[in-house]
C-alpha positions in Angstrom: -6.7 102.2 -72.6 -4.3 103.3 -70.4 -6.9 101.8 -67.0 -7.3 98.5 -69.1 -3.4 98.5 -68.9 -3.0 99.3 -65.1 -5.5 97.1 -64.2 -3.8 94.2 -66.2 -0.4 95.0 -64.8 -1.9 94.9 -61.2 -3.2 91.6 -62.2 0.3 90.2 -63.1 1.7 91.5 -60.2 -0.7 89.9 -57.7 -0.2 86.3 -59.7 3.0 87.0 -59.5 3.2 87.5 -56.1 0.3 84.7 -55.1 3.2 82.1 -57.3 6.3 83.5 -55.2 4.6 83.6 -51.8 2.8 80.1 -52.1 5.1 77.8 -52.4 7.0 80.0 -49.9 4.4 79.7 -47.0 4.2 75.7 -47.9 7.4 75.7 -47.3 7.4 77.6 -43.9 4.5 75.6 -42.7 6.4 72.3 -43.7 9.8 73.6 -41.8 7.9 74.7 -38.9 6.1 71.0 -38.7 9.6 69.7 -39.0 11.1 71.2 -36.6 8.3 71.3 -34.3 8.4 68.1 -34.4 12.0 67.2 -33.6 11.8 69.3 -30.7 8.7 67.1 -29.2 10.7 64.1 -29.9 13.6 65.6 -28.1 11.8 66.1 -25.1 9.3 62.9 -25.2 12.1 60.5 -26.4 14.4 61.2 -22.8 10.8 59.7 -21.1 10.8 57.0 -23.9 14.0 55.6 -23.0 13.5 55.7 -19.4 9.5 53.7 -20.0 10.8 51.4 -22.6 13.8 50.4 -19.8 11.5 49.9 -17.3 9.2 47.7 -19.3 12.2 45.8 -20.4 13.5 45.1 -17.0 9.5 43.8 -16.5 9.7 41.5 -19.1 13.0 40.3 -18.8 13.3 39.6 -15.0 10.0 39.1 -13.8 7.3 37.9 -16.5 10.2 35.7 -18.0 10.8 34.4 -14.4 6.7 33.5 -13.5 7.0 31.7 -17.0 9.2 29.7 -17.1 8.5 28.8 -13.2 4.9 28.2 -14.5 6.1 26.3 -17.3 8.1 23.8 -15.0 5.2 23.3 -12.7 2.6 22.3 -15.2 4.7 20.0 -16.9 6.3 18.3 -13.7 6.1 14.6 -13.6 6.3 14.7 -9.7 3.6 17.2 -9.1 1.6 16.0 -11.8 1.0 12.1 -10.3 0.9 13.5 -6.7 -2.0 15.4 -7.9 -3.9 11.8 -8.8 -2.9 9.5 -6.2 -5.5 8.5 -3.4 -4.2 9.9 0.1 -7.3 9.1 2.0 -5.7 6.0 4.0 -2.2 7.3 3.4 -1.1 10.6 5.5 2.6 9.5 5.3 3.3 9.6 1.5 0.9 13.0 1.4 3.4 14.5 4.6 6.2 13.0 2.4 5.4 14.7 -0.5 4.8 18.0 1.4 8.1 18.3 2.5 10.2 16.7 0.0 8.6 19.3 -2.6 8.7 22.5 -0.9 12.4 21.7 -0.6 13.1 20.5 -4.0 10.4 22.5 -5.7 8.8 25.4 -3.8 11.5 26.7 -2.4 14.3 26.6 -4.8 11.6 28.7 -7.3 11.3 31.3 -4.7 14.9 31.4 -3.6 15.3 34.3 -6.1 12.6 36.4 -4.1 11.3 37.7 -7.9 7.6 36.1 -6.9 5.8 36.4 -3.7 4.7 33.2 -3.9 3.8 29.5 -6.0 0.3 27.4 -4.8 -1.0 24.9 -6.7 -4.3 24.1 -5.8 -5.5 20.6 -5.7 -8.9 19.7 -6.9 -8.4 16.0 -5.2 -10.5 15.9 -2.3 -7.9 13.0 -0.2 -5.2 15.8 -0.6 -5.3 18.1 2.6 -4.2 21.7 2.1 -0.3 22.7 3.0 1.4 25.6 2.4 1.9 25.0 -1.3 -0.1 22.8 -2.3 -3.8 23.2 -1.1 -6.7 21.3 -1.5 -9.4 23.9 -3.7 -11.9 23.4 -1.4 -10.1 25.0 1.1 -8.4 27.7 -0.1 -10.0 29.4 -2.6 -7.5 31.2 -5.3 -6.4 34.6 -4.3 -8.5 36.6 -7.0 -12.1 38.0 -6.3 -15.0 36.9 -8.6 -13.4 32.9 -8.1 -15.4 31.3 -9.9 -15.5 33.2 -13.3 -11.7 33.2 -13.1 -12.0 29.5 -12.7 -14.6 28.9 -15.6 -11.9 31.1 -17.5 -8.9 28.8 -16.7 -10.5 25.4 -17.1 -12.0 26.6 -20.4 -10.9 23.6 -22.8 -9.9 26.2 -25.7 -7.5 27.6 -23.1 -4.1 25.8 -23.2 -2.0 28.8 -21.6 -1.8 30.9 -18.9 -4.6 33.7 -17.7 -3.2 36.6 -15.9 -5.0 38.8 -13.5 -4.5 42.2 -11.4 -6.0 41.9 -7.8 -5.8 43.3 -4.4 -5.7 41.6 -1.1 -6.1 42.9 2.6 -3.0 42.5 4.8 -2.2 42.9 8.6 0.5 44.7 9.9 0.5 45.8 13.9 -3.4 46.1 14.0 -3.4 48.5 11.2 -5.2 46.6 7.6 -3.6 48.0 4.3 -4.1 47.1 0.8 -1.8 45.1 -1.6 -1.6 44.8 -5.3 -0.7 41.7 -7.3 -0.1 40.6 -10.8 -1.8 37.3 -10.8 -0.5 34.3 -13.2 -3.0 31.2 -13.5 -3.0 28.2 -15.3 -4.5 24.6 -15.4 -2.6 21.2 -14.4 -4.2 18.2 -16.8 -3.4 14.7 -17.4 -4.9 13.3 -20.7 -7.2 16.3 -20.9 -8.5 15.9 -17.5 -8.0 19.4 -14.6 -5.7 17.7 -11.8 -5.5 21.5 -10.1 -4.7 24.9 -11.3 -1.2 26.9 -10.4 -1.2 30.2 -8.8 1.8 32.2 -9.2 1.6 35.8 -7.5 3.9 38.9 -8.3 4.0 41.9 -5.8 3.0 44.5 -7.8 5.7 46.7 -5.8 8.2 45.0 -8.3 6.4 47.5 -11.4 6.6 50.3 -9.2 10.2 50.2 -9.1 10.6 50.2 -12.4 9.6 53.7 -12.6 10.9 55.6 -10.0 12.5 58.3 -12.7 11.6 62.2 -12.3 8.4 63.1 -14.5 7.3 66.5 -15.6 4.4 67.9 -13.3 0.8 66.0 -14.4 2.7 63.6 -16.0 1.6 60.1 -14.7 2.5 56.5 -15.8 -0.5 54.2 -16.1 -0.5 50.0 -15.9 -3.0 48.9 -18.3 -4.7 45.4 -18.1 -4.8 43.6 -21.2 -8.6 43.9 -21.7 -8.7 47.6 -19.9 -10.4 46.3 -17.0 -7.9 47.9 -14.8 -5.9 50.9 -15.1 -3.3 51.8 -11.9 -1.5 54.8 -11.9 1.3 53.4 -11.5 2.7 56.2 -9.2 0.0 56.5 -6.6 -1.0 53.1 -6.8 0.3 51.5 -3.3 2.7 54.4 -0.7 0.9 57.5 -2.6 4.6 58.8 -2.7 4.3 60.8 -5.9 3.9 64.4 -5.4 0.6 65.5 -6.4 -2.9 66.2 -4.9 -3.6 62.6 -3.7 -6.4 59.9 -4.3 -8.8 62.2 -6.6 -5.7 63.3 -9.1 -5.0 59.5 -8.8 -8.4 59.1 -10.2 -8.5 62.1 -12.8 -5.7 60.5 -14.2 -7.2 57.1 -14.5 -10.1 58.5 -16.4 -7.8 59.5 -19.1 -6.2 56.4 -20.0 -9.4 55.3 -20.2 -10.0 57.9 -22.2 -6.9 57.2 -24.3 -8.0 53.8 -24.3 -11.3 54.3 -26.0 -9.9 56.8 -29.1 -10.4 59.9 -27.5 -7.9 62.9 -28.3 -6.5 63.8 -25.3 -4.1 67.0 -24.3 -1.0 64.3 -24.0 1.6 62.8 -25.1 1.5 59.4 -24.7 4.3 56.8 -24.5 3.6 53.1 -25.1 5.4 50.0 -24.1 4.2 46.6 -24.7 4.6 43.5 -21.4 4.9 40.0 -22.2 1.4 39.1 -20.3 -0.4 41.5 -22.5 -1.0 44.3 -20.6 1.0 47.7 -21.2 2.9 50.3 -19.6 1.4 54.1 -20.7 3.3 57.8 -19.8 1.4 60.7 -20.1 3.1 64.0 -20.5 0.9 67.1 -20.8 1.1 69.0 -24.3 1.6 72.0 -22.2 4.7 71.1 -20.6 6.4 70.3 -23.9 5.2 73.5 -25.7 6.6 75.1 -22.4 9.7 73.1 -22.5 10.1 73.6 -26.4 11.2 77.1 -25.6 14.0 76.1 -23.0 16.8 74.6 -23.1 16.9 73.4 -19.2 14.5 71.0 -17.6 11.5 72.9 -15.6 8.4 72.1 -13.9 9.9 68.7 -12.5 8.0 66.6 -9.7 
C-alpha cells in the first residue's frame, strides 16, 4: 500500500513539475526568439537605411530623370515630323534640323550630366546619321543581341519603355577597358506606325556611388535585372576597389543571388530595395557576422 502511495506521489510530482516547467521553457524559447530577433534587426536595419537611401537617390535622381527625358522625346512634335519628312533632295533642312535640335533638344537634356547620352535612331533611310540622331542602318543600338532587343521594342503590345544592362569596349591611351550601362529603349510612332526608337544610356558608375558605405567582411551588394538575367556585384563590378579576393569572390558572390533568386536558403541576410525600371538593389550580410556581432557592442570585421 505504502509503494502504490510512493509511486502515486512521484507521479504528481513529475506532472506537477512537467505543468510548471512547460509553459516555462515556451516562454524562454519565445523570449529568446524575441530578443534574438531585435538584436538582428539592430544590426541589419543600420545596412537597411544606408540600401534603401541609396536606391532612393537611384530612383529619384536618375530613373526619374531618363523618364521624364524619354517621355519628352517620344512625344515631341519636332522630333516626331522630322522623323517622316523626305531628306533625299534636301540636305539643308536635315543639316538644319541637326543643329537646331542638339541645341534646343539634345543638349539642354544632358546639360545636367545625369545620362551619358540621348540617340534616337531613325528608321528613315533619306535621314543620314549625326550625332544624335542616326540613321538605324548605320548605327546599330548600343546593346548586343540587336535584333531581339529590337523585336522586343517594336512589339505592338509594348507601349512603354524596355530597359537593358550592357557593356561596351572603350579606348583610353591604347589600353581597352570595359563599361557598364543601364540601357532605356523605347519606340517613336505616328498613328501606330515605328518612325525610330530612343536610346537613352546611364553610366552605371552613377549605381556604384550610391553605395560606397563600409560593409561587414563577405558582405556584398548585388544589382539585379528585372528578369535575373544579370546579376553585378555591385562592388567589384567596374574599378574592383572593394577589398576582397578579386574576380572569382566577384563570381561566388553572384552565384548566390542567383541562388537567392531561385528560393534557395542561403547563410545571409538579405536586404531588398525595389528601382523604378524593375530591377532591385540586394545586400547580403553573412549570418555569421551578425551572430558574431550580436555579442558586441562595437562594430568589428569591417571592409
Amino acid at each position: 500500500m505504502r509503494l502504490l502511495r510512493g509511486q502515486y506521489r512521484r507521479k504528481v510530482t513529475v506532472v506537477t513539475l512537467l505543468f510548471a516547467i512547460v509553459p516555462f521553457m515556451l516562454f524562454s524559447l519565445f523570449y529568446f526568439r524575441i530578443n534574438w530577433n531585435l538584436k538582428v534587426e539592430d544590426i541589419v536595419g543600420k545596412y537597411r537605411s544606408q540600401v534603401e537611401a541609396g536606391a532612393d537617390n537611384i530612383n529619384n535622381i536618375y530613373l526619374e530623370s531618363s523618364m521624364q527625358k524619354m517621355n519628352y522625346i517620344a512625344g515631341n512634335y519636332e522630333i516626331n515630323r522630322f522623323l517622316q519628312g523626305n531628306y533625299d533632295e534636301d540636305f539643308t533642312t536635315l543639316l538644319s534640323f541637326f543643329q537646331n535640335s542638339k541645341r534646343i533638344i539634345f543638349d539642354a537634356m544632358k546639360a545636367d550630366n545625369l545620362v551619358s547620352s540621348i540617340v534616337v535612331y531613325a528608321f528613315n533611310d533619306s535621314i543620314l546619321s549625326g550625332e544624335d540622331i542616326r540613321n538605324y542602318r548605320d548605327s546599330a543600338i548600343s546593346v548586343n543581341n540587336e535584333e531581339q532587343l529590337k523585336a522586343r521594342i517594336l512589339d505592338p503590345n509594348n507601349s512603354g519603355a524596355i530597359w537593358v544592362i550592357g557593356t561596351e569596349n572603350q579606348k583610353s591611351g591604347g589600353a581597352v577597358s570595359t563599361a557598364t550601362y543601364i540601357y532605356m529603349y523605347r519606340k517613336i510612332t505616328a498613328l501606330g506606325k515605328p518612325l525610330g526608337i530612343a536610346e537613352i544610356k546611364l553610366d552605371f558608375k552613377r549605381i556604384v556611388e550610391q553605395f560606397q558605405f563600409d560593409i561587414p567582411r563577405d558582405s556584398f551588394i548585388a544589382y539585379i535585372a528585372k528578369d535575373g538575367s544579370r546579376i553585378i556585384d555591385i562592388r567589384n563590378n567596374l574599378d574592383a576597389q572593394a577589398q576582397r579576393d578579386g574576380p572569382e569572390a566577384a563570381k561566388d558572390e553572384t552565384d548566390a543571388a542567383r541562388e537567392y533568386l531561385t528560393g534557395n536558403r542561403l547563410p545571409y541576410y538579405v536586404i531588398p530595395a525595389a528601382l523604378s525600371n524593375n530591377d532591385s538593389i540586394l545586400m547580403f550580410i553573412p549570418k555569421k557576422f551578425v551572430t558574431i556581432q550580436s555579442q558586441f557592442d562595437k562594430p568589428s570585421n569591417i571592409c
